[in-house]
N, CA and C atoms of all chains as a GROMACS GRO file, in nm:
protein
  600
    1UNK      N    1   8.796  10.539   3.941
    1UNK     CA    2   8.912  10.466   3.991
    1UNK      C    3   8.955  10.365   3.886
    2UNK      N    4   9.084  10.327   3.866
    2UNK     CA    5   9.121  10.259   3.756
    2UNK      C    6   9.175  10.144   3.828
    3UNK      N    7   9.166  10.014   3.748
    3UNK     CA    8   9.167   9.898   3.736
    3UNK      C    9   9.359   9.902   3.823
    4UNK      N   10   9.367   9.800   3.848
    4UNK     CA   11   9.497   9.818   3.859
    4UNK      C   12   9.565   9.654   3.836
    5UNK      N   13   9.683   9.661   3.770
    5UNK     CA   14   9.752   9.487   3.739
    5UNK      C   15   9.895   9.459   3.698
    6UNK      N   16   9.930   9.384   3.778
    6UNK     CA   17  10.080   9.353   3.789
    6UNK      C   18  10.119   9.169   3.760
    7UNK      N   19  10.223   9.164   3.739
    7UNK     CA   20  10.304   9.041   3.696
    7UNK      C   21  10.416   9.082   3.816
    8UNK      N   22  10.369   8.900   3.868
    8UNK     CA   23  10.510   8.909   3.961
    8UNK      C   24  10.588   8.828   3.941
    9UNK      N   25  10.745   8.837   3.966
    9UNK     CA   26  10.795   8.672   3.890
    9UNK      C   27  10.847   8.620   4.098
   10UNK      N   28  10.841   8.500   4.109
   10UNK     CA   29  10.896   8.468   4.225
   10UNK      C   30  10.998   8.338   4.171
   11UNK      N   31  11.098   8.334   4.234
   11UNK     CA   32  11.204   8.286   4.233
   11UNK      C   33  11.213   8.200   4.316
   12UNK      N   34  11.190   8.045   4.312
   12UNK     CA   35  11.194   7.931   4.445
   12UNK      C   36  11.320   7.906   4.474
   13UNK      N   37  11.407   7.874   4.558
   13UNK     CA   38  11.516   7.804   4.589
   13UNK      C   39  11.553   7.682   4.476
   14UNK      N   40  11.633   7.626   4.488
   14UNK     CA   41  11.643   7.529   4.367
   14UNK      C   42  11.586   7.415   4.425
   15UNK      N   43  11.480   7.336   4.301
   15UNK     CA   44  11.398   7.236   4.376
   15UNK      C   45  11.268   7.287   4.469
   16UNK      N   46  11.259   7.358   4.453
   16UNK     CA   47  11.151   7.455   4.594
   16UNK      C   48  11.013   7.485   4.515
   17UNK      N   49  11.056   7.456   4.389
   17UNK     CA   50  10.910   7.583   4.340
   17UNK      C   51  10.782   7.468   4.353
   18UNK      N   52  10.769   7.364   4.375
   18UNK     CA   53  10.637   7.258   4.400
   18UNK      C   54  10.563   7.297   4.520
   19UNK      N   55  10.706   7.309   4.622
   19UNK     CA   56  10.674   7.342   4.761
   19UNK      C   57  10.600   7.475   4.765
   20UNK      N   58  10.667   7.574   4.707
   20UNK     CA   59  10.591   7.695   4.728
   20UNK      C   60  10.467   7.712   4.646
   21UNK      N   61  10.459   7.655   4.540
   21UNK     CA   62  10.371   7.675   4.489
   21UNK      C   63  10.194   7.622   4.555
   22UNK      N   64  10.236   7.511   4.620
   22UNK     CA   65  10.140   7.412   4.663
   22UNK      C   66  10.103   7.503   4.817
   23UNK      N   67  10.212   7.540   4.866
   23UNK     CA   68  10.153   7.634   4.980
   23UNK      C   69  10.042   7.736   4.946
   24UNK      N   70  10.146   7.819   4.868
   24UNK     CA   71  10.024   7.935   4.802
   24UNK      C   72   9.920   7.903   4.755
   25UNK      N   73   9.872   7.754   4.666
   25UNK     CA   74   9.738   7.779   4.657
   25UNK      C   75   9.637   7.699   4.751
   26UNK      N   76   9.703   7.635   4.831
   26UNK     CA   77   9.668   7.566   4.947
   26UNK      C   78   9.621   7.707   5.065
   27UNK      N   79   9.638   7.861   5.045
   27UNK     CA   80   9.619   7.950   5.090
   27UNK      C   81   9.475   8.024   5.032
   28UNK      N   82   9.393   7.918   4.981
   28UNK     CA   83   9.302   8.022   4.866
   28UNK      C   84   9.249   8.068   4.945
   29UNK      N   85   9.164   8.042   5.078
   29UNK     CA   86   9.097   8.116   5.155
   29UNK      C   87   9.186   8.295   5.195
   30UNK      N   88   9.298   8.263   5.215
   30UNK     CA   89   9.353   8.439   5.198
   30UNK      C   90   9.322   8.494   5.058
   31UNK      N   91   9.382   8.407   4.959
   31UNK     CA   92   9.339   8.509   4.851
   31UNK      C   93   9.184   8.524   4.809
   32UNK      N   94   9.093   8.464   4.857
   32UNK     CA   95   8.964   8.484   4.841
   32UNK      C   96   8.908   8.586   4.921
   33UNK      N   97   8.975   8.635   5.029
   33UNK     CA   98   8.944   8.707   5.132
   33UNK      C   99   8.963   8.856   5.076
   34UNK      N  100   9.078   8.889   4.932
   34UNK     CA  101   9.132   8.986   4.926
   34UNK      C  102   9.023   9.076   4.893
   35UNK      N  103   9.020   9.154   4.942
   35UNK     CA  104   8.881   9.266   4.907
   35UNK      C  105   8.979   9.349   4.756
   36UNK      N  106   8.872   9.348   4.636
   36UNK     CA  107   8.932   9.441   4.581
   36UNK      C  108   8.987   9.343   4.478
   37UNK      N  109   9.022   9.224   4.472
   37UNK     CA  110   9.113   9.151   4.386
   37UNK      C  111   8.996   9.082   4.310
   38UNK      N  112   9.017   9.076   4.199
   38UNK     CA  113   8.958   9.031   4.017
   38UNK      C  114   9.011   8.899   4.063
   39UNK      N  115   9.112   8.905   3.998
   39UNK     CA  116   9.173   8.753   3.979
   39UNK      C  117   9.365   8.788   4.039
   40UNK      N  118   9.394   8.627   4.100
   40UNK     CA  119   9.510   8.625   4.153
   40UNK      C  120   9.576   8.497   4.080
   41UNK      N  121   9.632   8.471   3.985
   41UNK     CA  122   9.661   8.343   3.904
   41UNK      C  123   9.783   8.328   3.912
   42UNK      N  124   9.848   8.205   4.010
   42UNK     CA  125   9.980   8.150   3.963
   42UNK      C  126   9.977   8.063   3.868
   43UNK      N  127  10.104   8.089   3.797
   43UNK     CA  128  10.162   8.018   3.695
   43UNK      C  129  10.313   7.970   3.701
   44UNK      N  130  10.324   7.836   3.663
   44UNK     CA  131  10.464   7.808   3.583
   44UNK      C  132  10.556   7.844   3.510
   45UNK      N  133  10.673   7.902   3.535
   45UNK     CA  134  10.753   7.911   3.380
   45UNK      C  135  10.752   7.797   3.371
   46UNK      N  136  10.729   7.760   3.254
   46UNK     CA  137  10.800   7.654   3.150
   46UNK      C  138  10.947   7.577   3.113
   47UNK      N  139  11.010   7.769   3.119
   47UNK     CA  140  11.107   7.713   3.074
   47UNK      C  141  11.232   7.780   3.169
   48UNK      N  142  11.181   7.765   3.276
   48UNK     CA  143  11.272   7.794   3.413
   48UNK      C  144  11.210   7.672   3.507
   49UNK      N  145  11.264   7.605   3.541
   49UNK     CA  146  11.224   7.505   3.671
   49UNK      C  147  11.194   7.559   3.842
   50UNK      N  148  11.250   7.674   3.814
   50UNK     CA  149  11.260   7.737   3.992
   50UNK      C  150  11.174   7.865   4.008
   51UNK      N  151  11.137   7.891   3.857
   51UNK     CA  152  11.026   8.071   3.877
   51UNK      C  153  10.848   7.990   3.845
   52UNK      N  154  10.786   8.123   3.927
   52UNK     CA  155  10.679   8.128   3.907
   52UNK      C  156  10.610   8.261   3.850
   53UNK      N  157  10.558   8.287   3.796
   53UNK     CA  158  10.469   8.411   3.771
   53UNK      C  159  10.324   8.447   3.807
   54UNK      N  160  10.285   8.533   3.867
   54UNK     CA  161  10.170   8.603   3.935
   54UNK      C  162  10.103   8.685   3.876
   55UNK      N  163   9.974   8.649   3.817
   55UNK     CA  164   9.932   8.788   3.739
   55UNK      C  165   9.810   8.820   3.811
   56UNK      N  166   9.809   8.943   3.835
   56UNK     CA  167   9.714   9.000   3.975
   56UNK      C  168   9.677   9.098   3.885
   57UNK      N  169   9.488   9.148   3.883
   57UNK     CA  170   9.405   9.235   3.873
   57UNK      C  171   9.356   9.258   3.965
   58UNK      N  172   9.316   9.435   3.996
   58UNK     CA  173   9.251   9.461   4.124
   58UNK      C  174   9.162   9.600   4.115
   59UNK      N  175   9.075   9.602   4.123
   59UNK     CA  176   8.960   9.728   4.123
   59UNK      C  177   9.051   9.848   4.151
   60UNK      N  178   9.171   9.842   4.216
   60UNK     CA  179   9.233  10.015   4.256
   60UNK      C  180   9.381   9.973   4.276
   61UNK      N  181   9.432  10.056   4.275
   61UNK     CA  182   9.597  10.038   4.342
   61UNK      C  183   9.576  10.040   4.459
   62UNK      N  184   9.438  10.129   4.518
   62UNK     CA  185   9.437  10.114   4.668
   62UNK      C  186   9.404   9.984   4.785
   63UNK      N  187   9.347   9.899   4.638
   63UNK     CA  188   9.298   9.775   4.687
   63UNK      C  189   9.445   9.666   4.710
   64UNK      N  190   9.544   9.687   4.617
   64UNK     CA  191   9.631   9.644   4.570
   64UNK      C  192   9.748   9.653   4.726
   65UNK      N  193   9.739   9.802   4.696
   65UNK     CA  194   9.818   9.839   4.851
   65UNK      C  195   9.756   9.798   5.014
   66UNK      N  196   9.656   9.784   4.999
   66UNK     CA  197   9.612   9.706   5.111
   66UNK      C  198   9.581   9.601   5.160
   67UNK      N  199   9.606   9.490   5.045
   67UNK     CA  200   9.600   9.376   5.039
   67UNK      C  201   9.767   9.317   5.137
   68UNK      N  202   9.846   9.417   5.102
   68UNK     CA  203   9.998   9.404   5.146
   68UNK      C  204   9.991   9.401   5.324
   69UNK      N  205   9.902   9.521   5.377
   69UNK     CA  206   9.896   9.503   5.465
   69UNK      C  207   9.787   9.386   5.561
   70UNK      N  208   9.727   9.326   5.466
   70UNK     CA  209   9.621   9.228   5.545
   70UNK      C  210   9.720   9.103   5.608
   71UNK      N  211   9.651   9.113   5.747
   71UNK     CA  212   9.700   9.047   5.851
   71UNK      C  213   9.780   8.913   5.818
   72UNK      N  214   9.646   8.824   5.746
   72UNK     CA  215   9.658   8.683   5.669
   72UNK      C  216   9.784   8.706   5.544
   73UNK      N  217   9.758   8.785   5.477
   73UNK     CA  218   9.878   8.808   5.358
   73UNK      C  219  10.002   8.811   5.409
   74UNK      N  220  10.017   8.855   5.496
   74UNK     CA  221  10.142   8.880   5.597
   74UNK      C  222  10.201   8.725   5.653
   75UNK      N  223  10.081   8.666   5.701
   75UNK     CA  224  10.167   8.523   5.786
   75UNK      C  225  10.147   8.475   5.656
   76UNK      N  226  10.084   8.435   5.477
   76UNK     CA  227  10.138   8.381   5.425
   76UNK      C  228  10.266   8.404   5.340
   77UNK      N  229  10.309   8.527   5.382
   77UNK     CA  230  10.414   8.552   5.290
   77UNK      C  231  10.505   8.510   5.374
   78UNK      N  232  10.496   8.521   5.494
   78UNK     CA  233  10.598   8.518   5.600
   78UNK      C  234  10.603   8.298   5.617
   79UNK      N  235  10.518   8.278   5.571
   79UNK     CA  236  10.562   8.083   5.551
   79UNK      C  237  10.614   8.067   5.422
   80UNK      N  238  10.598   8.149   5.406
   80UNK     CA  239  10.696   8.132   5.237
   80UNK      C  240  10.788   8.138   5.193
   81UNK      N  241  10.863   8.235   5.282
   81UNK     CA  242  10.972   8.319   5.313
   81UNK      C  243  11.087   8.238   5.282
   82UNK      N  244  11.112   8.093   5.322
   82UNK     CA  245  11.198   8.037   5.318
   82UNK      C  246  11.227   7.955   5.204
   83UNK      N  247  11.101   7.976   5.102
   83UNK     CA  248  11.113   7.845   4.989
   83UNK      C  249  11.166   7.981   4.857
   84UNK      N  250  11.147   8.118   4.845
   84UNK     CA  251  11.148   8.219   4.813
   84UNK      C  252  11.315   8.242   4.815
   85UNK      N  253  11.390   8.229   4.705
   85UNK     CA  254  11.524   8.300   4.662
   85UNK      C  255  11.506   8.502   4.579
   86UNK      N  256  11.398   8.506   4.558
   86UNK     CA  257  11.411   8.661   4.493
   86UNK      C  258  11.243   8.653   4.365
   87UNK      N  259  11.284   8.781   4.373
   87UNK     CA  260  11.149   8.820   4.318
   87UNK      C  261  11.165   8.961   4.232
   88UNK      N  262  11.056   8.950   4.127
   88UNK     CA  263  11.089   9.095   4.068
   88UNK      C  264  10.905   9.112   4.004
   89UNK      N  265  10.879   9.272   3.945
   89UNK     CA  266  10.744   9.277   3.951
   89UNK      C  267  10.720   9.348   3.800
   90UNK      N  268  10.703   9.380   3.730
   90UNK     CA  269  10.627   9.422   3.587
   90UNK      C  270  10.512   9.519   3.620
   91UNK      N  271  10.497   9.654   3.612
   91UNK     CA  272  10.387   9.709   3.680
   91UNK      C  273  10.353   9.735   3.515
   92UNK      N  274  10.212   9.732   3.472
   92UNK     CA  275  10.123   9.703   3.375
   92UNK      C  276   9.986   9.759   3.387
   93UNK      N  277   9.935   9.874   3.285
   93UNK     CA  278   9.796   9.918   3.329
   93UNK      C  279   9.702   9.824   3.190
   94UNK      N  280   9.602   9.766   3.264
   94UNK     CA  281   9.552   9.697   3.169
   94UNK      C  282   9.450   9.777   3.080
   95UNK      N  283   9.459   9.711   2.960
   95UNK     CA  284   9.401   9.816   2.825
   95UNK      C  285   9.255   9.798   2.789
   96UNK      N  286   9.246   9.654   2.780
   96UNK     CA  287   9.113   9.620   2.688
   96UNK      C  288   9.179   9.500   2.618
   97UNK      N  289   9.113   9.403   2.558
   97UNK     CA  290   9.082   9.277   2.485
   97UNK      C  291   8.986   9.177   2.543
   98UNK      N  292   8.973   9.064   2.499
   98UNK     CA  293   8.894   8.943   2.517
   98UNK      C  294   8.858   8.916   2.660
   99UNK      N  295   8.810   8.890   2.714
   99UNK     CA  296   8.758   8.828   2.837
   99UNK      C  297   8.789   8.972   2.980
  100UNK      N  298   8.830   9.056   2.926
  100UNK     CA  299   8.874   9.169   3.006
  100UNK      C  300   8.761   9.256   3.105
  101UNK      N  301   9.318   6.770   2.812
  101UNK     CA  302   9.367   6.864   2.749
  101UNK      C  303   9.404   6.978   2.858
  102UNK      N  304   9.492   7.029   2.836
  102UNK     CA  305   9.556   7.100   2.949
  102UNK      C  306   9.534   7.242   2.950
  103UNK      N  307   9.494   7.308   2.973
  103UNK     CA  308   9.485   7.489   2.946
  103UNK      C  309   9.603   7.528   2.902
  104UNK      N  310   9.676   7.641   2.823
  104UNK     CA  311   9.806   7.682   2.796
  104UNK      C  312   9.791   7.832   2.814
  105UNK      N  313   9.869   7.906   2.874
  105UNK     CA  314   9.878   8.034   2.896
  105UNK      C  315  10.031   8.091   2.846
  106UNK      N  316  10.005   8.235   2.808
  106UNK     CA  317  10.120   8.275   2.742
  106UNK      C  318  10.126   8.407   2.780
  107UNK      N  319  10.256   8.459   2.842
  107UNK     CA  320  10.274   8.639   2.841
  107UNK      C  321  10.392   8.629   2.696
  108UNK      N  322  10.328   8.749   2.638
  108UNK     CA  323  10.386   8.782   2.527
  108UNK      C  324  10.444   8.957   2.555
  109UNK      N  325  10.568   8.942   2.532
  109UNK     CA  326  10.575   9.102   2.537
  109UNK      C  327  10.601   9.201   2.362
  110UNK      N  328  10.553   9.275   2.379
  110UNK     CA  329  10.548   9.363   2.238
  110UNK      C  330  10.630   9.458   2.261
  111UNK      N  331  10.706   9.522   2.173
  111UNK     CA  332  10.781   9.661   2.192
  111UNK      C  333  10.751   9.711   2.073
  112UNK      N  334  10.730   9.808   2.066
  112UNK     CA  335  10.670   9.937   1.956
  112UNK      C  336  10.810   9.962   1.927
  113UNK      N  337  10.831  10.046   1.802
  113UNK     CA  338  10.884  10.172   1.736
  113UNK      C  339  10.893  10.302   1.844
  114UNK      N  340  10.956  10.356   1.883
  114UNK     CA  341  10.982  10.478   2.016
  114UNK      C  342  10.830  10.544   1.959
  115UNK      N  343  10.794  10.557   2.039
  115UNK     CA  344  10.640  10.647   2.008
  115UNK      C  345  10.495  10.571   1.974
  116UNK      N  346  10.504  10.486   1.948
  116UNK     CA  347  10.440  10.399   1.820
  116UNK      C  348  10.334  10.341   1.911
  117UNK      N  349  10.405  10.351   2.066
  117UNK     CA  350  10.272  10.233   2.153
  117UNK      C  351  10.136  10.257   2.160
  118UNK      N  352  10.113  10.372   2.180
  118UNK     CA  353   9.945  10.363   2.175
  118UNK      C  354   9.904  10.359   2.067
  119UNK      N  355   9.974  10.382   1.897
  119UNK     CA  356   9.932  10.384   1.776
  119UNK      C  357   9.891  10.218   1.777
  120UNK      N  358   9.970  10.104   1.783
  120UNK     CA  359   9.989   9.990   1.829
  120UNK      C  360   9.858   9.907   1.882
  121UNK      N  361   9.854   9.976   2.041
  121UNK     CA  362   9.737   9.910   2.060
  121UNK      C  363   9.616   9.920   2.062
  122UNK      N  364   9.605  10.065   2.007
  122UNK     CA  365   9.468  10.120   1.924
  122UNK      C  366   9.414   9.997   1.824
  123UNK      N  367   9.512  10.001   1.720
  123UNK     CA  368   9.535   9.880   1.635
  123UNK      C  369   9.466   9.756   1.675
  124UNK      N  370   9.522   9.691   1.802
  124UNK     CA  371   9.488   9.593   1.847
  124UNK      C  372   9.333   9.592   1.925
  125UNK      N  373   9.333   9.660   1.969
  125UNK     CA  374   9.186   9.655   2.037
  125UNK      C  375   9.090   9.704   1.949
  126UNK      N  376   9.102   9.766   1.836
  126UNK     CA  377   9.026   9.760   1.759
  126UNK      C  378   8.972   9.674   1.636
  127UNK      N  379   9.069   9.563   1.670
  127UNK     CA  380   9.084   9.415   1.589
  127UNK      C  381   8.985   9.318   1.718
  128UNK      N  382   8.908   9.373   1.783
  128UNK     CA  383   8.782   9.301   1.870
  128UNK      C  384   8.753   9.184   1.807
  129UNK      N  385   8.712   9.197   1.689
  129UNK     CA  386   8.631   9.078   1.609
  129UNK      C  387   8.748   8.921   1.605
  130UNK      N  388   8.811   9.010   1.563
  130UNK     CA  389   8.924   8.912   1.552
  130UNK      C  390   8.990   8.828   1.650
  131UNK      N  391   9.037   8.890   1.822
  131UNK     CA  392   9.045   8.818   1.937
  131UNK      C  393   8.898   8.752   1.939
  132UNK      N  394   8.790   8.816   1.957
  132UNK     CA  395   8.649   8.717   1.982
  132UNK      C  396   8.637   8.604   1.890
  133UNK      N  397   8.678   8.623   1.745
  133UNK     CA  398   8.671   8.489   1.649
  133UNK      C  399   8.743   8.344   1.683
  134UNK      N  400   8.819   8.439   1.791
  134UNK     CA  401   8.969   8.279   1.850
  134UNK      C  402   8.869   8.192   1.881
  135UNK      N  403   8.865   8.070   1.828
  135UNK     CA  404   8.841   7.942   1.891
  135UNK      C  405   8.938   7.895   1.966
  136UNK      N  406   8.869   7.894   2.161
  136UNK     CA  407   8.910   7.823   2.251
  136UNK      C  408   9.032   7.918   2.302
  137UNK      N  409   8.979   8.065   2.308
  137UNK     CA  410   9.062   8.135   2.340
  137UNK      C  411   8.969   8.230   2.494
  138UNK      N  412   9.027   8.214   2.608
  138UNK     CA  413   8.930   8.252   2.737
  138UNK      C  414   8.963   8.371   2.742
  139UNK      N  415   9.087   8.420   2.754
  139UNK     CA  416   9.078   8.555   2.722
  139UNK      C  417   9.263   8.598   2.681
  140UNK      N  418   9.247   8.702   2.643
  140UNK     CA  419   9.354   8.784   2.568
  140UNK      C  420   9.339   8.908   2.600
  141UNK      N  421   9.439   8.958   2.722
  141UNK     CA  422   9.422   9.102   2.751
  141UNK      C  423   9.541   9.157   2.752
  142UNK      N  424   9.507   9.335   2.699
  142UNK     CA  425   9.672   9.372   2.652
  142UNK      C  426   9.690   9.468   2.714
  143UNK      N  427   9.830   9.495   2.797
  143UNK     CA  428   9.830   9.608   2.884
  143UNK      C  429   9.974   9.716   2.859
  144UNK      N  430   9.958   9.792   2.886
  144UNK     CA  431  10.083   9.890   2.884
  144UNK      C  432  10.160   9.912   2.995
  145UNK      N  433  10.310   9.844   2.973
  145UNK     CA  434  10.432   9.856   3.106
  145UNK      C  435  10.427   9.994   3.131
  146UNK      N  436  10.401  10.018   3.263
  146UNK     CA  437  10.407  10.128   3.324
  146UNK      C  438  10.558  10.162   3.320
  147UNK      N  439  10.662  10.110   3.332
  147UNK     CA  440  10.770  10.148   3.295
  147UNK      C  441  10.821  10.198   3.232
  148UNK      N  442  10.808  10.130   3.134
  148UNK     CA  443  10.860  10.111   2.983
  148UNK      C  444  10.778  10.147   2.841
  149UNK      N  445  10.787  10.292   2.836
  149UNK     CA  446  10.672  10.383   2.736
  149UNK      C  447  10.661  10.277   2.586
  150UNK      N  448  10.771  10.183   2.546
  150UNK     CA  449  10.755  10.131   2.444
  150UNK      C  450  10.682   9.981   2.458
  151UNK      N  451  10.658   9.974   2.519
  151UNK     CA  452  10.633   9.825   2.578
  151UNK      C  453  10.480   9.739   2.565
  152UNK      N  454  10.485   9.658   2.532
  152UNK     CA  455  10.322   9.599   2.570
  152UNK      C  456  10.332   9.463   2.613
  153UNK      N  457  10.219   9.479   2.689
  153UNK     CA  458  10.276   9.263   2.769
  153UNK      C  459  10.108   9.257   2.738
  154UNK      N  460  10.119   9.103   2.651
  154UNK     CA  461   9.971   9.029   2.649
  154UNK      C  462   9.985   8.914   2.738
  155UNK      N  463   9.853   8.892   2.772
  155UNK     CA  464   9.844   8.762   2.877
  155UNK      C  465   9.750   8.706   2.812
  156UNK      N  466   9.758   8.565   2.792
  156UNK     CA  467   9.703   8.517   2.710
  156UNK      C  468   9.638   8.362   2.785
  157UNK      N  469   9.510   8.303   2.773
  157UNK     CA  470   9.490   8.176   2.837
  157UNK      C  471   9.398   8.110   2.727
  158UNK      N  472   9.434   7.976   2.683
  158UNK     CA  473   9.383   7.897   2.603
  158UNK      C  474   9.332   7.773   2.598
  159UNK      N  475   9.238   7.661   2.559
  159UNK     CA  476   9.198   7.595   2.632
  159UNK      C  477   9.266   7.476   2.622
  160UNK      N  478   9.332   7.537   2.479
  160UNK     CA  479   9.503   7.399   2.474
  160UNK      C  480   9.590   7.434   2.392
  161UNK      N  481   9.689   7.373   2.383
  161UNK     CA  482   9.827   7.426   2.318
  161UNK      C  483   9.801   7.414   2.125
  162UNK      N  484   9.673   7.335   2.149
  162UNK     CA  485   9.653   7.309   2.019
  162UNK      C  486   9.565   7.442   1.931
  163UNK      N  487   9.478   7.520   2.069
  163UNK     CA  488   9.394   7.603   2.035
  163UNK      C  489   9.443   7.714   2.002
  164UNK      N  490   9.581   7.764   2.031
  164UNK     CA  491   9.665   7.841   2.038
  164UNK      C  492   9.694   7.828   1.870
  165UNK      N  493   9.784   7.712   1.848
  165UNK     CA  494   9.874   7.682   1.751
  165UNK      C  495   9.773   7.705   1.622
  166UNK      N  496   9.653   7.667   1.610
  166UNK     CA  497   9.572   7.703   1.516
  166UNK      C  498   9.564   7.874   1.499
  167UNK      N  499   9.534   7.954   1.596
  167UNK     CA  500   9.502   8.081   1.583
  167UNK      C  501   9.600   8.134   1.516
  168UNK      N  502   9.700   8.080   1.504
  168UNK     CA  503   9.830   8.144   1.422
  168UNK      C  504   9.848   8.157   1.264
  169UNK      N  505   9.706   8.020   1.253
  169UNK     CA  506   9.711   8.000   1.122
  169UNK      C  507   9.553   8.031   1.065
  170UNK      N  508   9.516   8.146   1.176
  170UNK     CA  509   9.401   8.223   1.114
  170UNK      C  510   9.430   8.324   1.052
  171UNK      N  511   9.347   8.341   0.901
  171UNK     CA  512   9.371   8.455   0.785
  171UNK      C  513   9.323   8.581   0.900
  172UNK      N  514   9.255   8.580   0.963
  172UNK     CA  515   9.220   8.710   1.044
  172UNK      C  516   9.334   8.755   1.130
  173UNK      N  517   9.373   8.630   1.210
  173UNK     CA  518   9.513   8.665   1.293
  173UNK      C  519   9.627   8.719   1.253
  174UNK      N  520   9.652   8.658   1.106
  174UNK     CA  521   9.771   8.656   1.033
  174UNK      C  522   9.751   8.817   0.931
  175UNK      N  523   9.629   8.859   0.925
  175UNK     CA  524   9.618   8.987   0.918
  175UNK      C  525   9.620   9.138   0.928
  176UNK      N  526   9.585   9.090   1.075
  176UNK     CA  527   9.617   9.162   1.209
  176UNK      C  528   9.757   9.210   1.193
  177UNK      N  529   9.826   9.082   1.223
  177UNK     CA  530   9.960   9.113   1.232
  177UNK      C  531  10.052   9.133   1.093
  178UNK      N  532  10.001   9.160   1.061
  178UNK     CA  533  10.039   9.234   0.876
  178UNK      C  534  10.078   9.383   0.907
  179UNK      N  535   9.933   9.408   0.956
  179UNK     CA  536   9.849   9.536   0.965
  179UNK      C  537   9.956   9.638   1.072
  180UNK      N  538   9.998   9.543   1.208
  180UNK     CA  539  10.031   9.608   1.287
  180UNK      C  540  10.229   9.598   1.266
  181UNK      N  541  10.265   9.521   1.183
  181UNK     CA  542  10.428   9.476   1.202
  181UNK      C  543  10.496   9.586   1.184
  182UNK      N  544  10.490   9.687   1.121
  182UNK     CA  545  10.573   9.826   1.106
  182UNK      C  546  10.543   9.925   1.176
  183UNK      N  547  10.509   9.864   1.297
  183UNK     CA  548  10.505   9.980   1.438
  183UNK      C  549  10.576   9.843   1.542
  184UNK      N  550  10.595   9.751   1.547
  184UNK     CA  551  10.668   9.669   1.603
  184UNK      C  552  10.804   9.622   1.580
  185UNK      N  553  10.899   9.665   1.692
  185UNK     CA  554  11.040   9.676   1.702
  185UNK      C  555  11.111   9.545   1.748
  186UNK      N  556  11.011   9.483   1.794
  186UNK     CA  557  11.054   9.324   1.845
  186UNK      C  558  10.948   9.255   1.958
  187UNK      N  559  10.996   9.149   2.009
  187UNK     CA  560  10.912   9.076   2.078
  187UNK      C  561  10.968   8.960   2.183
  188UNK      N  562  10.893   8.888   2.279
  188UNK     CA  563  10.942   8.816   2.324
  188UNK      C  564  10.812   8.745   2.401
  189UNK      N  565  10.871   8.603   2.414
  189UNK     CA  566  10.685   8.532   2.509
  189UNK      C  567  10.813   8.436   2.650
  190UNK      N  568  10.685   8.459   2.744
  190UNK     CA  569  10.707   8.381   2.863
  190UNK      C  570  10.612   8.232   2.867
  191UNK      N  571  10.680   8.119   2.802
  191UNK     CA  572  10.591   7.998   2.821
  191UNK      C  573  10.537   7.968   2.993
  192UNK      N  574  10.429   7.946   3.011
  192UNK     CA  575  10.359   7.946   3.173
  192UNK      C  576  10.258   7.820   3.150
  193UNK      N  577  10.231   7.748   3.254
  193UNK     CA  578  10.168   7.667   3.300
  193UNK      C  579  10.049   7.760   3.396
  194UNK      N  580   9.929   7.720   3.425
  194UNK     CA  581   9.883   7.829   3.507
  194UNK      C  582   9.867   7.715   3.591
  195UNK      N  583   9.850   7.699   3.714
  195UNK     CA  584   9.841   7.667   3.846
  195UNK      C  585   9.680   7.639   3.921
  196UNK      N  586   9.666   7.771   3.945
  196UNK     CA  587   9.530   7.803   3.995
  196UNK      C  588   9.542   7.912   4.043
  197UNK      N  589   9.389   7.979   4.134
  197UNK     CA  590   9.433   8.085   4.235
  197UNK      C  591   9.290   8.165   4.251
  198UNK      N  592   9.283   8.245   4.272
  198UNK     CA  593   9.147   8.364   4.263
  198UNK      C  594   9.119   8.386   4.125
  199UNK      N  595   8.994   8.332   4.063
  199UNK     CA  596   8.955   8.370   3.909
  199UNK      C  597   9.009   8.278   3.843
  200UNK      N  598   9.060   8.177   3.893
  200UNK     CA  599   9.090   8.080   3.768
  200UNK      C  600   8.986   8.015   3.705
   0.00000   0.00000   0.00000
């Protein structure tokens, strides 16, 4: 089974991205829960004030796809919902280097 | 001192990508030589056959800025520039999350 890893960009409302951001990791107990997930790391753009970026590793795509349906993933996406203007995703198979 | 993280995207020559990051992952010594570098992993856009996105996390903006001005780094990228068609980086703050 192969590794599986994506980049997500999320898009806050204007002014929003503190709010959402602070929710989501104020959620670690869901993402700790994710069966299957390596690492789940939000990040800052820099040089956008309103995006965030998500870089997610996960033992399978199947782990990946079922993480979507977990109960908890669901009510936190669904409190989020409102600080959230758009989103887009980078699908990426990871190769090999340093700390990998 | 603040951690600094970086997505870098690579685009090959039409064909050129796995010649590319053969290249790169076989320059091991050279990502492991980074001082204050946690990890550097390089993956292939499932999309986009020419494509490569690095994710990069460092233990400061300073640790970064040096590696640029390593004879090994600056080698590397000697080695690999005539299979590379262009480039682009996403400045990121990392946050926290699962695996940070």
């Amino acid at each position: 089974m192969s590794k599986y890893a994506m980049f997500g960009k999320l898009t806050a409302h204007p002014g929003k991205r503190e709010e959402l951001a602070k929710m989501m990791l104020e959620s670690g107990e869901t993402l700790n829960d994710m069966e299957g997930c390596i690492y789940y790391i939000l990040h800052a753009a820099e040089e956008d004030p309103d995006d965030l970026w998500i870089t997610e590793l996960w033992e399978s795509q199947e782990a990946h796809a079922a993480s979507l349906k977990n109960e908890n993933v669901l009510a936190l996406i669904g409190r989020c919902r409102h600080l959230i203007a758009g989103g887009s995703a980078v699908k990426i198979r990871p190769l090999g280097g340093k700390g990998f």
